[in-house]
VEXKOL-850186 format. One record per residue (C-alpha): x, y, z; residue in three letters. Coordinates in pm, whole numbers. Example, Ala and Ser with C-alpha at 12.3 -4.5 7.8 and 13.67 -1.06 7.14 Angstrom:
2
<node><xx>1230</xx><yy>-450</yy><zz>780</zz><rest>Ala</rest></node>
<node><xx>1367</xx><yy>-106</yy><zz>714</zz><rest>Ser</rest></node>
***
This chain:
51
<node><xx>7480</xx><yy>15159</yy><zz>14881</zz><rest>Unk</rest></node>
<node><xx>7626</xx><yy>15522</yy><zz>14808</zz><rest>Unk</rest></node>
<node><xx>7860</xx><yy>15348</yy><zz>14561</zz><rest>Unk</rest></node>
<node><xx>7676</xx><yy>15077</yy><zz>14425</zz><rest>Unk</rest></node>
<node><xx>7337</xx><yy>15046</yy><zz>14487</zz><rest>Unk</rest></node>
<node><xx>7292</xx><yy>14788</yy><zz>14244</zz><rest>Unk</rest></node>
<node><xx>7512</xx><yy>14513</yy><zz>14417</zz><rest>Unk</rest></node>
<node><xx>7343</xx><yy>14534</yy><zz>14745</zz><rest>Unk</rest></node>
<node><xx>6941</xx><yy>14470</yy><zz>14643</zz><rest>Unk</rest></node>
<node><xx>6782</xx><yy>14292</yy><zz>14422</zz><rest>Unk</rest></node>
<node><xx>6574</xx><yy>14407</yy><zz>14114</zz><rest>Unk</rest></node>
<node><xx>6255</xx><yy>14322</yy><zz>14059</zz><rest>Unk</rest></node>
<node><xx>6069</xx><yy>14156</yy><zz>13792</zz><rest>Unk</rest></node>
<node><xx>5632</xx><yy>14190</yy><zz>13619</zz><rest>Unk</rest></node>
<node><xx>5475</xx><yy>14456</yy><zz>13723</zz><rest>Unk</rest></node>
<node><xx>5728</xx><yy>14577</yy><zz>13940</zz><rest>Unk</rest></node>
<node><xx>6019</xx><yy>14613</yy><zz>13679</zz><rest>Unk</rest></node>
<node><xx>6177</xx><yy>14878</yy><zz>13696</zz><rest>Unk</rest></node>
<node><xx>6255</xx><yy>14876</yy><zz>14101</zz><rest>Unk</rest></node>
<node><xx>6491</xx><yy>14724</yy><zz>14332</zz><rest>Unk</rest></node>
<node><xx>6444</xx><yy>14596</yy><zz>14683</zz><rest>Unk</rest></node>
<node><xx>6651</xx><yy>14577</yy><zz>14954</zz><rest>Unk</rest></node>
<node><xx>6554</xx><yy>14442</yy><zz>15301</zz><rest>Unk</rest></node>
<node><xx>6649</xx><yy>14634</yy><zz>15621</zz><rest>Unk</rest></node>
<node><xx>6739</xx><yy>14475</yy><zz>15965</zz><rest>Unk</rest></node>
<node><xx>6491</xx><yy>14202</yy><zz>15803</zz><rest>Unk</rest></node>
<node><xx>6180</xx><yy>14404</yy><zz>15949</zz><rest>Unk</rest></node>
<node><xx>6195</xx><yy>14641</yy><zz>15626</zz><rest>Unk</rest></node>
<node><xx>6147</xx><yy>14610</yy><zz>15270</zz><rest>Unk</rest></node>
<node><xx>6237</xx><yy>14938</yy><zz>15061</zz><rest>Unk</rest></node>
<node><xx>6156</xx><yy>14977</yy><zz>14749</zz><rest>Unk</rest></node>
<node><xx>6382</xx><yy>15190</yy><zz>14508</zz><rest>Unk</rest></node>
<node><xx>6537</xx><yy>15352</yy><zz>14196</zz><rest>Unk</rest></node>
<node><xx>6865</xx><yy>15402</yy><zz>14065</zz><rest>Unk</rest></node>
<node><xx>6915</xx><yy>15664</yy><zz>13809</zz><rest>Unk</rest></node>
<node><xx>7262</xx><yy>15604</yy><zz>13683</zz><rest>Unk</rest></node>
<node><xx>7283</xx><yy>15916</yy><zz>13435</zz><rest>Unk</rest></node>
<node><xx>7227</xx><yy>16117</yy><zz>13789</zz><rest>Unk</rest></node>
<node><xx>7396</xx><yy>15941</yy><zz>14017</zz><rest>Unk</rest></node>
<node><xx>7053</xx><yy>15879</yy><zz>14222</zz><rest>Unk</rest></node>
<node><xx>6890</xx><yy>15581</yy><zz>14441</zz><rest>Unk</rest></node>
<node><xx>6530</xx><yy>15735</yy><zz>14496</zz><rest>Unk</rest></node>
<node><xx>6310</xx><yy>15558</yy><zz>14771</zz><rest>Unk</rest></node>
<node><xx>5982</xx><yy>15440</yy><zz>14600</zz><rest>Unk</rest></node>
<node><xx>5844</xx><yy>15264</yy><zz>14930</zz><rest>Unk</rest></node>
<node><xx>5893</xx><yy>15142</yy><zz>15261</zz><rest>Unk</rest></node>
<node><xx>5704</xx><yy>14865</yy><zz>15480</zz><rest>Unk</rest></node>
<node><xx>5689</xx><yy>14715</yy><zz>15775</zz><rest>Unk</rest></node>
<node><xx>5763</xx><yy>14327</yy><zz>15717</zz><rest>Unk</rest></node>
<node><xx>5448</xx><yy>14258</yy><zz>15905</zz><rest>Unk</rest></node>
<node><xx>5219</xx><yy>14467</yy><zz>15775</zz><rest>Unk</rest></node>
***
């Protein structure tokens, strides 16, 4: 993810534009950023499948 953050989720389109998802162990969905000018994946959200 470190290297390329983009090949691993999967951006997002309407009102979310703008973020990418990725799901974790299939119980998480995280929500994120990638900043390419700063070499940054920033964490927007995280949930609980379930919930």
């Amino acid at each position: 993810m470190s290297e390329n953050p983009d090949i691993h989720g999967k951006p997002l389109r309407g009102s979310l534009h703008g973020l990418w998802e990725i799901y974790y162990e299939r119980k998480f969905r995280i929500l994120y950023t990638i900043d390419i000018e700063r070499k940054e994946v920033n964490i927007e959200a995280i949930k609980h499948k379930d919930l």
